[in-house]
N, C-alpha and C positions, 0 to 999 in steps of 0.2 A: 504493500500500500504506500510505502513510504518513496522505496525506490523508484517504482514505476515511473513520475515523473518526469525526474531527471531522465532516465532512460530513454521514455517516448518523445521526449520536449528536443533529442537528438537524429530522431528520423529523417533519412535521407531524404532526396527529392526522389532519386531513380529507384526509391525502394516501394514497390506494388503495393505492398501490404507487411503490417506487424500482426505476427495472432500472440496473443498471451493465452496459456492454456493455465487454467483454474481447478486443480485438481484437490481439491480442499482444504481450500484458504478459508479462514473463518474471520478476516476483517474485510475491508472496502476495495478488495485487489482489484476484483470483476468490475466493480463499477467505475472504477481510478481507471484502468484500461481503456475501458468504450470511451472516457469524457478523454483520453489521451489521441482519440483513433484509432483505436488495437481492435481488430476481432479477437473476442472472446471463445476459445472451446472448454465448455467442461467435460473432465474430467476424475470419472469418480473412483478411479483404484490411484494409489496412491503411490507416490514415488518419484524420485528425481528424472529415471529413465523413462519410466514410463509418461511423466508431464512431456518429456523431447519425443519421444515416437511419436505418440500424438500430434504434436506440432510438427511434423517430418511430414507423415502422412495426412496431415489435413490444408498443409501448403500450396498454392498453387504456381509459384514461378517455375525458372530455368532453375533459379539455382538458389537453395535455402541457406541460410547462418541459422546458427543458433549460440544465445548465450545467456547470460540468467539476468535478473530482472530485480537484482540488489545495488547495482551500478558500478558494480566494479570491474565489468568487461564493460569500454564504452561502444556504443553506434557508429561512431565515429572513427572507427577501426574496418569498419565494414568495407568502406572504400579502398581502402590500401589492399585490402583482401583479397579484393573482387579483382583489383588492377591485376596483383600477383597471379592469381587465379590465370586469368583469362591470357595473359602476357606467355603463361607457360602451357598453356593450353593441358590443365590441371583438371581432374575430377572431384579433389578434394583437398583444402588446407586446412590444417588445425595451427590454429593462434596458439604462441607461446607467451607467456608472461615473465619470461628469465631468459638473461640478468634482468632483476626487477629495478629500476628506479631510486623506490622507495622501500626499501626490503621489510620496514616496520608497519606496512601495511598489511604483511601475513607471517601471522606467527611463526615463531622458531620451529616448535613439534610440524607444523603444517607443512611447510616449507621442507624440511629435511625429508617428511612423510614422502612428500610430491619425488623430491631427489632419488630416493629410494625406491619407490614405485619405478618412474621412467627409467631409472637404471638397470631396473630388473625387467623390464619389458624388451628392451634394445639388445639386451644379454640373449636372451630366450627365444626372438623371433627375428633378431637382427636387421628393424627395423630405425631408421635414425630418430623417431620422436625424442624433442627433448623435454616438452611437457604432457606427458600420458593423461595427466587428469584436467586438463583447459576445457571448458565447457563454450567457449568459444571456435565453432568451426563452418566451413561453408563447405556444402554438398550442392554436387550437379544431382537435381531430384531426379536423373534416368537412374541412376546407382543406388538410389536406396529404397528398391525393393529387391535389387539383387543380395544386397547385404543384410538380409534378412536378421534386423535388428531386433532382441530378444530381452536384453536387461530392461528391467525395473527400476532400477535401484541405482548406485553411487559407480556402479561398476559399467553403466553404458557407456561412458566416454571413451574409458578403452576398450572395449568392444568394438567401437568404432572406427579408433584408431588400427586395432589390430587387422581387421576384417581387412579393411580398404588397404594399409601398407603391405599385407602379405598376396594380396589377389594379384596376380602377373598383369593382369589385364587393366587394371587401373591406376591411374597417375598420379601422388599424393605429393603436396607438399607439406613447409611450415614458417610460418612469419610471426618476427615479435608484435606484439598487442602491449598498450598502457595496459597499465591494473591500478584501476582506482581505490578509494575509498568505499569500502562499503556501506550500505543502508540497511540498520537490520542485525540482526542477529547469523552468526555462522552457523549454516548444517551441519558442516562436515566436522564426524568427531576423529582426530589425529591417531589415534589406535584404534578404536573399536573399526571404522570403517579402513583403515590402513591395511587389518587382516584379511579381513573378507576381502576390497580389490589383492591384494597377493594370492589368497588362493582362489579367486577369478580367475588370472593370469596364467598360472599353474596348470589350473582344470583347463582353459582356452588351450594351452602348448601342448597337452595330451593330445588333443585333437584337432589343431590346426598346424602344418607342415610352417619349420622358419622360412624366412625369403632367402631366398638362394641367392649365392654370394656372388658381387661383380666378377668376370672374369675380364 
């Protein structure tokens, strides 16, 4: 409720449409949205992943971003995005947030958590992401129903990541992104959710082959 403002008050001119997906907010999110211009989808199974499919699949452009709605991924990033994108004729960029700026904008555990994740991700599938958990990314919407996206929860982002940098057939990037200040209280808990994406990670490399190495 609080972020949304700043966020939508950032809207491109070249951008179609914003949807904010409302998956059980229980203050003035839905209605801050519509007075912002956002279409609103609800959403009533709950979860960080599950709120991005939704908004994935209820999309209508070429090519979707997504990022969260506390203002610490700005709009304003969306551009540089899109250029990179398009310049390299890319099917997907994930925004990084490091080297951060301001490093006391994300805590110490967070931070190191994050290090530790993307380092154990790039180990395992020999993928170059340096930020695995950035919730800022653009997709060409033809690819994501190939990548038949399944998390709920804290662990879609690299899902995301992983799917798209391991498939031969598609073309990923990654570009730094500001990382603002936030609006809001933090989701993410720095251990309890740290375990669970690592053994995501784990369970995903049972079952998805690494990227074969340049020769």
């Amino acid at each position: 409720e609080k972020g949304l403002p700043q966020v939508l008050s950032g809207r491109l001119s070249f951008v179609d449409e914003v949807i904010v997906v409302d998956n059980g907010s229980t203050d003035r999110s839905a209605e801050v949205a519509r007075e912002g211009g956002a279409r609103v989808i609800h959403e009533h199974r709950r979860g960080y992943g599950q709120a991005c499919r939704t908004g994935l699949n209820g999309a209508t452009g070429d090519i979707v971003v997504t990022l969260d709605a506390d203002n610490n991924l700005l709009m304003s990033d969306v551009h540089p995005i899109l250029d990179y994108m398009l310049d390299n004729k890319l099917d997907f960029v994930n925004g990084t947030r490091f080297p951060m700026a301001d490093r006391d904008l994300m805590p110490l555990a967070v931070r190191l958590s994050n290090c530790l994740i993307s380092w154990t991700i790039r180990r395992l599938f020999r993928i170059p992401v340096q930020d695995s958990q950035c919730g800022f990314m653009a997709f060409r919407s033809s690819i994501i129903p190939k990548l038949a996206l399944s998390e709920s929860g804290m662990t879609f982002s690299q899902e995301a990541k992983i799917k798209v940098w391991t498939d031969p057939a598609l073309r990923a990037g990654e570009r730094p992104i500001q990382y603002g200040k936030r609006t809001g209280t933090r989701k993410f808990k720095a251990v309890a959710d740290s375990v669970q994406i690592m053994r995501h990670a784990f369970a995903m490399r049972r079952r998805t082959p690494a990227r074969p190495r340049s020769t």
